[in-house]
FIGU-551162 format. One record per residue (C-alpha): residue in one letter; x negated, y negated, z. Coordinates in nm, 3 decimals. Layout:
% residues N
ATOM   aa      east     north        up
ATOM    A         X         Y         Z
...
END
This chain:
% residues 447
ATOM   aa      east     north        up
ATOM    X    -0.062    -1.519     0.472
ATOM    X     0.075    -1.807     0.272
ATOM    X     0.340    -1.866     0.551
ATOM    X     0.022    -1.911     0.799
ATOM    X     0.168    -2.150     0.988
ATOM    X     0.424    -1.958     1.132
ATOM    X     0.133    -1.662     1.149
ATOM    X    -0.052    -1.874     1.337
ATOM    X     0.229    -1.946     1.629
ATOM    X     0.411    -1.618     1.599
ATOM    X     0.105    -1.421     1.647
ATOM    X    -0.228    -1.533     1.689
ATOM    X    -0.148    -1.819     1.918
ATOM    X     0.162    -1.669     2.090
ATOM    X     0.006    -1.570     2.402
ATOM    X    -0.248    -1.839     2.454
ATOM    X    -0.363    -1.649     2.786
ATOM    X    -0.482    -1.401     2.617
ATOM    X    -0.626    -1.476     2.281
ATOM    X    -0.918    -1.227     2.276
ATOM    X    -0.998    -0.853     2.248
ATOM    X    -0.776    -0.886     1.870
ATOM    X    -0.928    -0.861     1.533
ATOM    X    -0.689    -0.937     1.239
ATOM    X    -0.766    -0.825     0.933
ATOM    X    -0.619    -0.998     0.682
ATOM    X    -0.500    -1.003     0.304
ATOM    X    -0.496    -1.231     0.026
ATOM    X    -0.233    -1.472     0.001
ATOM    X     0.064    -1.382    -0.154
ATOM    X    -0.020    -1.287    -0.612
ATOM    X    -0.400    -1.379    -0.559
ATOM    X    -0.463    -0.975    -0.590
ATOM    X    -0.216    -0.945    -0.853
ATOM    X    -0.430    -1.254    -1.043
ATOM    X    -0.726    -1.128    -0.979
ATOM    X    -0.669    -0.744    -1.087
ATOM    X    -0.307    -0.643    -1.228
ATOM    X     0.030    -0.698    -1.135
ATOM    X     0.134    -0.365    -0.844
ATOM    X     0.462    -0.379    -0.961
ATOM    X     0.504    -0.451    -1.354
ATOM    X     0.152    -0.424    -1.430
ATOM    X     0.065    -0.741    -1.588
ATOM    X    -0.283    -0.787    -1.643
ATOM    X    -0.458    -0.977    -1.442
ATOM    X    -0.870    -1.118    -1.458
ATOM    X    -0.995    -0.801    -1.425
ATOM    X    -0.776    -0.638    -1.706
ATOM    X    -0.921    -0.911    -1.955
ATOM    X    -1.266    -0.886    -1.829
ATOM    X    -1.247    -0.483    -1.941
ATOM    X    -1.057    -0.592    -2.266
ATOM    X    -1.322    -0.802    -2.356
ATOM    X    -1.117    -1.121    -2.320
ATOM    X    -1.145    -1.480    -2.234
ATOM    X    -1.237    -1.387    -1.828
ATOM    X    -1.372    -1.741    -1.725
ATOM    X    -1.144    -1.921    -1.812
ATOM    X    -0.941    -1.724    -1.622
ATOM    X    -1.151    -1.795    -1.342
ATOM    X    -1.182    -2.124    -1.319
ATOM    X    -0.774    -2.123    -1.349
ATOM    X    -0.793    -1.905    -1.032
ATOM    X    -1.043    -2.132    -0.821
ATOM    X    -0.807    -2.456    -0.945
ATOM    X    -0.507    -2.243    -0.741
ATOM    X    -0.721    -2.095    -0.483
ATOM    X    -0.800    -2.505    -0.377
ATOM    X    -0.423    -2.607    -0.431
ATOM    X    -0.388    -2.383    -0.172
ATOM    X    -0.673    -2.505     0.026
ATOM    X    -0.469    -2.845     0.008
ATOM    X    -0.155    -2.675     0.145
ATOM    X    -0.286    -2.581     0.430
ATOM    X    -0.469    -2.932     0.518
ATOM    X    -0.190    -3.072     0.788
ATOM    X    -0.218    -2.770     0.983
ATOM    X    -0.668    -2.840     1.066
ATOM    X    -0.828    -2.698     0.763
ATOM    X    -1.115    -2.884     0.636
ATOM    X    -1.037    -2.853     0.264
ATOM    X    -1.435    -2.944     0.147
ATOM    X    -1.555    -2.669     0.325
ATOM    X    -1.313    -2.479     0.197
ATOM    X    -1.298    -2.548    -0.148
ATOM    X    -1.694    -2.595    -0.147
ATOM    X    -1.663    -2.191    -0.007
ATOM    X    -1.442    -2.079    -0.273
ATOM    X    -1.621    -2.236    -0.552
ATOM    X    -1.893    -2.098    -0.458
ATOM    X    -1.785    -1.747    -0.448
ATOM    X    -1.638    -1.785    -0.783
ATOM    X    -1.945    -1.923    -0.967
ATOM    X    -2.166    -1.603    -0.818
ATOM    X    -1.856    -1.375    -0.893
ATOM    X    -1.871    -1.523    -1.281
ATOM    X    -2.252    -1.539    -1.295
ATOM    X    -2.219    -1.114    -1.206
ATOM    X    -1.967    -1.028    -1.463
ATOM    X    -2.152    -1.248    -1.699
ATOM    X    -2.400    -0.977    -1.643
ATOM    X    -2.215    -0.676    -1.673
ATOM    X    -2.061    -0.770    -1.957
ATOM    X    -2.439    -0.823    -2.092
ATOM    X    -2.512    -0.463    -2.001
ATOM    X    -2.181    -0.332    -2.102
ATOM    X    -2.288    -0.456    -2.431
ATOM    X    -2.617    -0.318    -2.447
ATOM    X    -2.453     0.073    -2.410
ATOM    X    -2.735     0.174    -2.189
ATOM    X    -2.512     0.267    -1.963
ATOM    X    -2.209     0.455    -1.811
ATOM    X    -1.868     0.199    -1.851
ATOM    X    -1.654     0.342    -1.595
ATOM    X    -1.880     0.276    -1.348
ATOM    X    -1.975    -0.068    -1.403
ATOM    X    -1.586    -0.128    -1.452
ATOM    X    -1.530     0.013    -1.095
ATOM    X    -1.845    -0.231    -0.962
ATOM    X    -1.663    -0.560    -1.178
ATOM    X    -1.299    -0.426    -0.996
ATOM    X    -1.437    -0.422    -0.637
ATOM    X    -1.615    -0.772    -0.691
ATOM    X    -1.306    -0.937    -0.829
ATOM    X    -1.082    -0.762    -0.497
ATOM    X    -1.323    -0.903    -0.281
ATOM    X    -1.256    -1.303    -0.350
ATOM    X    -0.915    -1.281    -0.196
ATOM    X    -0.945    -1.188     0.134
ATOM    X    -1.278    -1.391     0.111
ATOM    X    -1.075    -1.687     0.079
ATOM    X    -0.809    -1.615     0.336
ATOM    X    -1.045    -1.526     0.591
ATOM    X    -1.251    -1.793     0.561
ATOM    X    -0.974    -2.030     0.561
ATOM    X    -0.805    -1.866     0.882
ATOM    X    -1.059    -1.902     1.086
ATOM    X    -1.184    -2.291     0.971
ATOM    X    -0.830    -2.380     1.055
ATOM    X    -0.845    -2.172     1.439
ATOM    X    -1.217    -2.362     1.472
ATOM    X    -1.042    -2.685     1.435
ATOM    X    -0.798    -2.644     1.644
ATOM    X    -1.053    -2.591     1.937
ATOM    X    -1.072    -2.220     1.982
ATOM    X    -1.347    -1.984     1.934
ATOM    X    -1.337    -1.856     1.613
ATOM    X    -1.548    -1.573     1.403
ATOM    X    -1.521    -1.499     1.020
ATOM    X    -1.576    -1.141     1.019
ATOM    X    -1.741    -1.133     0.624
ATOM    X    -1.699    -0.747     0.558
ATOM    X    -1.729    -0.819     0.193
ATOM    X    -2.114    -0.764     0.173
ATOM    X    -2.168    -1.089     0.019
ATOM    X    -2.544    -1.161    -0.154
ATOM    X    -2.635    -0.844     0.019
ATOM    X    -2.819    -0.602    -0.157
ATOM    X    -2.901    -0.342     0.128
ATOM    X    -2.690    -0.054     0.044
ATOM    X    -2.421     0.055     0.332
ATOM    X    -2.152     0.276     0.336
ATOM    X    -1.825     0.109     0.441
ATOM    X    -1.846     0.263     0.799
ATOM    X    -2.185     0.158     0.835
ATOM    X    -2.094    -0.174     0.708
ATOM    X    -1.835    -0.252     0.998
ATOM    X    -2.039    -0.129     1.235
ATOM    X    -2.333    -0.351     1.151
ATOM    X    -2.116    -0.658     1.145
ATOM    X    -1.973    -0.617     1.458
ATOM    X    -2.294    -0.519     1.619
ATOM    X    -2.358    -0.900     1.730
ATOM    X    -1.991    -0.968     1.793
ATOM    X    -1.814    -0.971     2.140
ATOM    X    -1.420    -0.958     2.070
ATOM    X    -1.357    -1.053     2.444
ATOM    X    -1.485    -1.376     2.384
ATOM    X    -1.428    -1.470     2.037
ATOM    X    -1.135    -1.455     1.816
ATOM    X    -1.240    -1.261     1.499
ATOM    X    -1.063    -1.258     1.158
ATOM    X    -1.195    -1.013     0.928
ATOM    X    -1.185    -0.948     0.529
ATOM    X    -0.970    -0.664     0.418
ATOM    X    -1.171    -0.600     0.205
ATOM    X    -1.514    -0.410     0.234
ATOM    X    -1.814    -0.349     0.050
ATOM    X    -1.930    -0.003     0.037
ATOM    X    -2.166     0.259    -0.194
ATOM    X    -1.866     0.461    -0.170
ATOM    X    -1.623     0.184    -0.343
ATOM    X    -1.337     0.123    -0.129
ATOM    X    -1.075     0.053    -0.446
ATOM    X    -1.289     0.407    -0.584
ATOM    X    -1.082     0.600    -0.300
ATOM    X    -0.799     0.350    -0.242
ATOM    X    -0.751     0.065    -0.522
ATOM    X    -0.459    -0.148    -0.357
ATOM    X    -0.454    -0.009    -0.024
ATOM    X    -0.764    -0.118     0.064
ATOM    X    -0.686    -0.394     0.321
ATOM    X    -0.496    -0.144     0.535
ATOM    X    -0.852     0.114     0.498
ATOM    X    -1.010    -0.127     0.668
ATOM    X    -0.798    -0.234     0.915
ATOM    X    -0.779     0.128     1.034
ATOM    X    -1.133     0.194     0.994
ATOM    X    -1.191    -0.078     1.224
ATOM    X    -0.929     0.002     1.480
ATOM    X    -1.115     0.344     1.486
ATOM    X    -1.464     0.272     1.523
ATOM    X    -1.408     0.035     1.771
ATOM    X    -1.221     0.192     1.959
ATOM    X    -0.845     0.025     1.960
ATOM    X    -0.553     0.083     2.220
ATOM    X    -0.327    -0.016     1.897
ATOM    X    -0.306    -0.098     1.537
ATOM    X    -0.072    -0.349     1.450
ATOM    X     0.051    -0.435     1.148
ATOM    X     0.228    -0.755     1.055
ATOM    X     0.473    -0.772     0.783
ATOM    X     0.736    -1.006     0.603
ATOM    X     0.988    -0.793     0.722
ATOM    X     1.126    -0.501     0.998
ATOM    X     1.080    -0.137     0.910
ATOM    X     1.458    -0.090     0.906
ATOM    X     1.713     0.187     0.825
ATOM    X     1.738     0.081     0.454
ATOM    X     1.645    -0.196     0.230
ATOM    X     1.849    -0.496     0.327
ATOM    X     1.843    -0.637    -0.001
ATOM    X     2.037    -0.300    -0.140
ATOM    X     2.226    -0.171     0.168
ATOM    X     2.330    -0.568     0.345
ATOM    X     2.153    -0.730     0.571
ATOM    X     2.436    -0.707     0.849
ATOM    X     2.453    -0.311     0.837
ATOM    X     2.047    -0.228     0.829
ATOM    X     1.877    -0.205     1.181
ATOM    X     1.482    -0.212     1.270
ATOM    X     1.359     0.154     1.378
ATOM    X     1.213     0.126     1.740
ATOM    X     0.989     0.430     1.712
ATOM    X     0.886     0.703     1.455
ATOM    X     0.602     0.950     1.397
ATOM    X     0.344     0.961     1.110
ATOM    X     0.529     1.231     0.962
ATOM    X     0.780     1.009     0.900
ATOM    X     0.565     0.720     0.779
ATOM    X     0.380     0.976     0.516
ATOM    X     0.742     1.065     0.380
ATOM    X     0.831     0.675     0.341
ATOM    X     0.468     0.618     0.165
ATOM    X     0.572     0.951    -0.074
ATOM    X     0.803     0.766    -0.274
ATOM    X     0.635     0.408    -0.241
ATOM    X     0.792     0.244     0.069
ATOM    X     0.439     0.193     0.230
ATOM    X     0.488     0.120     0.633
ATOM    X     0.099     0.193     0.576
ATOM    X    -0.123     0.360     0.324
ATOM    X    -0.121     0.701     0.397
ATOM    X    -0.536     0.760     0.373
ATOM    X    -0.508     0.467     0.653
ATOM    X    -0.293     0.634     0.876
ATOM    X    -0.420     0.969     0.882
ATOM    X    -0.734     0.881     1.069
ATOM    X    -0.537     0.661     1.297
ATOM    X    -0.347     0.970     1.404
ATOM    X    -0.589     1.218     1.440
ATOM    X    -0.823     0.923     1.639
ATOM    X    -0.494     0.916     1.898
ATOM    X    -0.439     0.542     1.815
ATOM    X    -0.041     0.457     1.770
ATOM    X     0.048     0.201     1.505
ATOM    X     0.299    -0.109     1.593
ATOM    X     0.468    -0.269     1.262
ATOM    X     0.647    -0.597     1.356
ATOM    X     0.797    -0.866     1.162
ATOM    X     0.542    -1.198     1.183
ATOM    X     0.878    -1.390     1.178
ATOM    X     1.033    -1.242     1.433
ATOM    X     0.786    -1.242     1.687
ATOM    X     1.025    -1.123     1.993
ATOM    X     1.094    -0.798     1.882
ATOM    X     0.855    -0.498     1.996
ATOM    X     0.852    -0.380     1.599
ATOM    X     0.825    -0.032     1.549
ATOM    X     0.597     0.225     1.743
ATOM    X     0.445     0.490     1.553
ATOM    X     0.322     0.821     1.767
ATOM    X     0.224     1.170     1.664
ATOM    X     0.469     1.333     1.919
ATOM    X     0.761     1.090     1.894
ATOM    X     1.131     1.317     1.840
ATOM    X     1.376     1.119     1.817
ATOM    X     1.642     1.214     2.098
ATOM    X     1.945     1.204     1.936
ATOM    X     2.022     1.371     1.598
ATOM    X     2.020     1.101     1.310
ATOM    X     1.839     1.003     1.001
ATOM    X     1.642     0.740     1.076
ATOM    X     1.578     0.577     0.715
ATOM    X     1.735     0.574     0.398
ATOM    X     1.502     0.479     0.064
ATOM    X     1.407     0.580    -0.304
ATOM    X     1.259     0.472    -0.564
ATOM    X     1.399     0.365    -0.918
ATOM    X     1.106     0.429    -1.088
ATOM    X     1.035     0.801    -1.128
ATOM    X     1.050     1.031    -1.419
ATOM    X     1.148     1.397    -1.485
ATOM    X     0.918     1.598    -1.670
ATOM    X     1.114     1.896    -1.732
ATOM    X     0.909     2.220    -1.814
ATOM    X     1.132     2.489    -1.987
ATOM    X     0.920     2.826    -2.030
ATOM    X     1.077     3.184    -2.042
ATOM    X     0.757     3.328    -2.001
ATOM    X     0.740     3.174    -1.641
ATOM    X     0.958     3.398    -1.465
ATOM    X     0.778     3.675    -1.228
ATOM    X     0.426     3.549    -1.338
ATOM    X     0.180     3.444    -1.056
ATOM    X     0.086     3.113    -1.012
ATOM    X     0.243     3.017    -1.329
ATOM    X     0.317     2.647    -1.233
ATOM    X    -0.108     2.616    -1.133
ATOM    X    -0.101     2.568    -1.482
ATOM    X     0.097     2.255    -1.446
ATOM    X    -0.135     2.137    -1.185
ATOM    X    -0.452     2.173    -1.379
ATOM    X    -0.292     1.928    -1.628
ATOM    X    -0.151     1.708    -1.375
ATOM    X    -0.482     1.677    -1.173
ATOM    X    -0.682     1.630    -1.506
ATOM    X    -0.474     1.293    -1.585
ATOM    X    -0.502     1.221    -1.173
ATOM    X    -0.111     1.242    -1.138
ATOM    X     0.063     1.344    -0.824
ATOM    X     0.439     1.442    -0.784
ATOM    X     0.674     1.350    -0.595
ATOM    X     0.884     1.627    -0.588
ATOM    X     0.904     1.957    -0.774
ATOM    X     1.208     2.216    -0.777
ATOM    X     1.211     2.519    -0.969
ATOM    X     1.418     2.836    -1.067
ATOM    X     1.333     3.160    -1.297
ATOM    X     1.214     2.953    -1.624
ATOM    X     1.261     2.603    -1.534
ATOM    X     0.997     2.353    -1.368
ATOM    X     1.121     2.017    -1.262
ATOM    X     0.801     1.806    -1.193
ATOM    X     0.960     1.457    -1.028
ATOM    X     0.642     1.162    -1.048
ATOM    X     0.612     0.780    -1.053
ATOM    X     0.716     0.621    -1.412
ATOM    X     0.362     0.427    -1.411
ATOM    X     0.182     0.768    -1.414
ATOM    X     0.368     0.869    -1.709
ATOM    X     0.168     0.890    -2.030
ATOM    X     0.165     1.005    -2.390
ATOM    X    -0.171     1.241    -2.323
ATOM    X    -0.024     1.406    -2.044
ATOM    X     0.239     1.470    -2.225
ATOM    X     0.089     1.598    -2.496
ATOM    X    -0.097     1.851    -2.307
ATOM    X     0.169     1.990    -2.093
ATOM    X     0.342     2.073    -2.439
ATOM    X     0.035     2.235    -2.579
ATOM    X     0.051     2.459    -2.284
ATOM    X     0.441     2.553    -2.256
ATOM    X     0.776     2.610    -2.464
ATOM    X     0.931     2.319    -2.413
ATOM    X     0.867     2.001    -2.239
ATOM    X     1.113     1.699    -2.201
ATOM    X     1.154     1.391    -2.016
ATOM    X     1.410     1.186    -1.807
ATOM    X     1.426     0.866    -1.618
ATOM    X     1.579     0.924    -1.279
ATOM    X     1.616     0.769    -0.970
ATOM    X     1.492     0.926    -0.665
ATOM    X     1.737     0.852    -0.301
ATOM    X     1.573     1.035     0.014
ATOM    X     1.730     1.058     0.352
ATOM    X     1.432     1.094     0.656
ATOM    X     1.380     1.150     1.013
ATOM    X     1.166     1.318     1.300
ATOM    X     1.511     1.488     1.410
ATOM    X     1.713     1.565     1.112
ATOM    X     1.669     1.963     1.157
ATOM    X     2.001     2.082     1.255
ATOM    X     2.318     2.202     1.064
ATOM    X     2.547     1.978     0.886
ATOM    X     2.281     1.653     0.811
ATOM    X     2.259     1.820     0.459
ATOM    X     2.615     1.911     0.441
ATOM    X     2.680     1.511     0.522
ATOM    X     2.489     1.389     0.271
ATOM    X     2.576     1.589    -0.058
ATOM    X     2.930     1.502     0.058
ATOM    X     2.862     1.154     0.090
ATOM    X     2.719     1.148    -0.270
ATOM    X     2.967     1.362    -0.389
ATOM    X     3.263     1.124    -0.269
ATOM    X     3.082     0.878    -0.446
ATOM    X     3.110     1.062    -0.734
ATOM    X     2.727     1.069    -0.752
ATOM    X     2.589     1.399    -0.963
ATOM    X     2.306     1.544    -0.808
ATOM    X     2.067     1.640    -1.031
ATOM    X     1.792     1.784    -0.809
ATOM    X     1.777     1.855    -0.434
ATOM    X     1.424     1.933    -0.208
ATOM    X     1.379     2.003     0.154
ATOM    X     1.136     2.173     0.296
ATOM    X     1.153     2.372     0.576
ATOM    X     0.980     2.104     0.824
ATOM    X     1.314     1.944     0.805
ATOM    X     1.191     1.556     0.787
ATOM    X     1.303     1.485     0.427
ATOM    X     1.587     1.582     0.167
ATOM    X     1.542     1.411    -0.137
ATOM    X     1.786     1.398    -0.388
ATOM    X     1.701     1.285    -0.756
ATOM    X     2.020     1.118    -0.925
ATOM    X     2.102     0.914    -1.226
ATOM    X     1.918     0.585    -1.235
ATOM    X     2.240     0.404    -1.259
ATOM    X     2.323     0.567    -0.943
ATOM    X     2.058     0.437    -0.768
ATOM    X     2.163     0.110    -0.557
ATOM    X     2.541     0.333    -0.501
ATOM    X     2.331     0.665    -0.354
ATOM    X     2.126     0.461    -0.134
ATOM    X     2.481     0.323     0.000
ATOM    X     2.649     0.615     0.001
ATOM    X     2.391     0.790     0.234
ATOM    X     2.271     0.508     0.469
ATOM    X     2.696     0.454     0.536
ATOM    X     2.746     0.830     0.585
ATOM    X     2.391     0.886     0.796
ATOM    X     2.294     0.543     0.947
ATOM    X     2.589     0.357     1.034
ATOM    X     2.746     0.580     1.292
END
């Protein structure tokens, strides 16, 4: 979003015959969600994590609406009126600080429950984003002479209570796509709490509730970047290749260990609604992306993608009393689902649980009641490298890959593949990380 621009040409103005039956849904510009919550990657606080910590929020907010109309400026030489839009923002951020002025009045009273006025406070401050983008996409398309409509799904000033279905159905009631071209909020306002279910994947919820209850042919979603046979960045730009097609199977594995090609609570009602999802690159507008299908197989045998993640941990549960007792590791789960923590992987043997899950879910409580429960309980950072494709279930893809680690001289620690055949995951050293990745994506991808 802040290359808009090139948005702009590459995709909403491409095909100027046929501008209509689209709505884009669209996210923040790029660290306005990381300002206004946390940091998705390292974590660093953002508004909302000082407005919980009883910090110094508003001046944190009036920081954020000085940026928020720097980037109003920015996008002045390309038709947007920058009053409008800065009068917009301001405005939005004055009510926003006016509410949490509020809570934080009632918060301090103790009359009532914290967590869920917290949740309330989150979902207004993930709301101002794609407020602002929205707004600003469409000012800019009105200027330019075509029929624009800011789709506000962020419930704005309105107190009747909706659930976030009902919501985009209401707001589209009045709205004919075939004659209008409509930019909508990624974010939505719902009793239900959108970031309750989803937290950061929200834009992509509502982009796929959309494409559902209206009714799409396809769901397209523009990135920075192909979905390609590796990271570039890691395996080299000259030997990675875009996927053409895929299946949601596929795209669930990649969003298991964090490379999203879409949220997985997004795609699921996609597929089961029959609606195929396109990604494409927004910067490389020529290339058909990559179709996603329930049925797709790839013909030929072949891994299709090679990824990990750096930033997993081994909890390693050690218990002789394990072996031959039923549903010994449900004990695990209980803990794990009381700290809302879900793995990644998990391999066992007679006494030994290996429990693989994402380093920011790790935590001193949940470790301290996993050892109240067993023997012995211990803990590694690891690096996770995972080889997957919709036709990877025939002899010798596993055989190539352990001996493409092993000439490496990569130790693998664990190994995990399930009978479905779409996935072998190997956990390795961390240091081994970047060299793994390599190893397989030469030995699987580069035939």
């Amino acid at each position: 979003m802040s290359r808009f621009e090139e948005v702009l040409n590459n995709v909403i103005l491409k095909d100027k015959t046929d501008l209509f039956n689209r709505i884009y849904v669209v996210s923040a510009y790029s660290g306005i969600t990381n300002e206004l919550l946390e940091h998705k990657k390292t974590g660093m606080p953002g508004i909302y994590q000082t407005f919980i910590h009883n910090e110094s929020y508003e001046p944190a907010m009036l920081n954020l609406q000085k940026k928020l109309c720097s980037i109003n400026k920015g996008f002045a030489d390309i038709g947007l009126n920058t009053r409008k839009a800065d009068d917009f923002i301001c405005e939005r951020i004055a009510f926003s600080v006016n509410i949490l002025r509020s809570m934080d009045t009632v918060l301090g009273s103790g009359y009532v429950m914290r967590r869920e006025l917290l949740l309330a406070a989150r979902e207004l401050l993930a709301s101002i984003g794609e407020l602002h983008s929205a707004f600003n996409s469409t000012n800019i398309l009105q200027n330019m002479g075509y029929n624009a409509t800011f789709v506000d799904l962020s419930g704005w000033r309105d107190r009747k209570e909706r659930t976030i279905d009902e919501r985009i159905e209401h707001t589209f009631k009045n709205i004919d796509p075939s004659k209008t071209i409509c930019v909508a909020t990624g974010y939505t306002k719902g009793i239900e709490g959108i970031m309750r279910e989803f937290d950061r994947g929200y834009s992509e919820v509502t982009f796929s509730k959309i494409a559902v209850i209206l009714g799409a042919a396809e769901a397209v979603i523009h990135k920075e970047y192909h979905l390609c046979s590796g990271d570039p960045m890691i395996i080299g730009e000259n030997k990675v290749h875009p996927i053409c097609n895929t299946n949601f199977d596929v795209a669930d594995q990649l969003a298991d260990v964090g490379m999203e090609a879409i949220h997985p609570k997004a795609s699921k009602p996609l597929e089961t609604a029959g609606i195929s999802i396109r990604i494409k690159n927004a910067f490389d507008p020529s290339h058909s992306g990559t179709l996603i299908t329930k049925d797709y197989i790839c013909p030929k045998l072949k891994t299709e993608v090679v990824t990990g993640s750096d930033s997993v941990t081994c909890i390693e549960i050690h218990d002789t009393r394990m072996v031959g007792e039923v549903g010994f590791d449900m004990k695990i789960m209980i803990v794990l689902e009381k700290h809302g923590v879900s793995y990644i992987n998990k391999a066992t043997n007679a006494n030994t649980i290996d429990i693989i899950i994402a380093q920011k879910d790790l935590s001193e409580v949940l470790l301290t009641d996993l050892r109240a429960e067993f023997e012995s309980v211990t803990v590694k950072e690891m690096a996770i490298v995972c080889a997957i494709g919709s036709n990877i279930a025939k002899p010798g893809i596993l055989a190539k890959a352990t001996k493409a680690l092993a000439e490496a001289n990569i130790n693998i620690l664990t190994v995990s593949q399930t009978s479905r055949q779409t996935n072998m995951q190997f956990t390795v050293e961390r240091d081994h990380f970047v060299l793994a990745q390599r190893a397989l994506h030469h030995a699987l991808c580069e035939e």
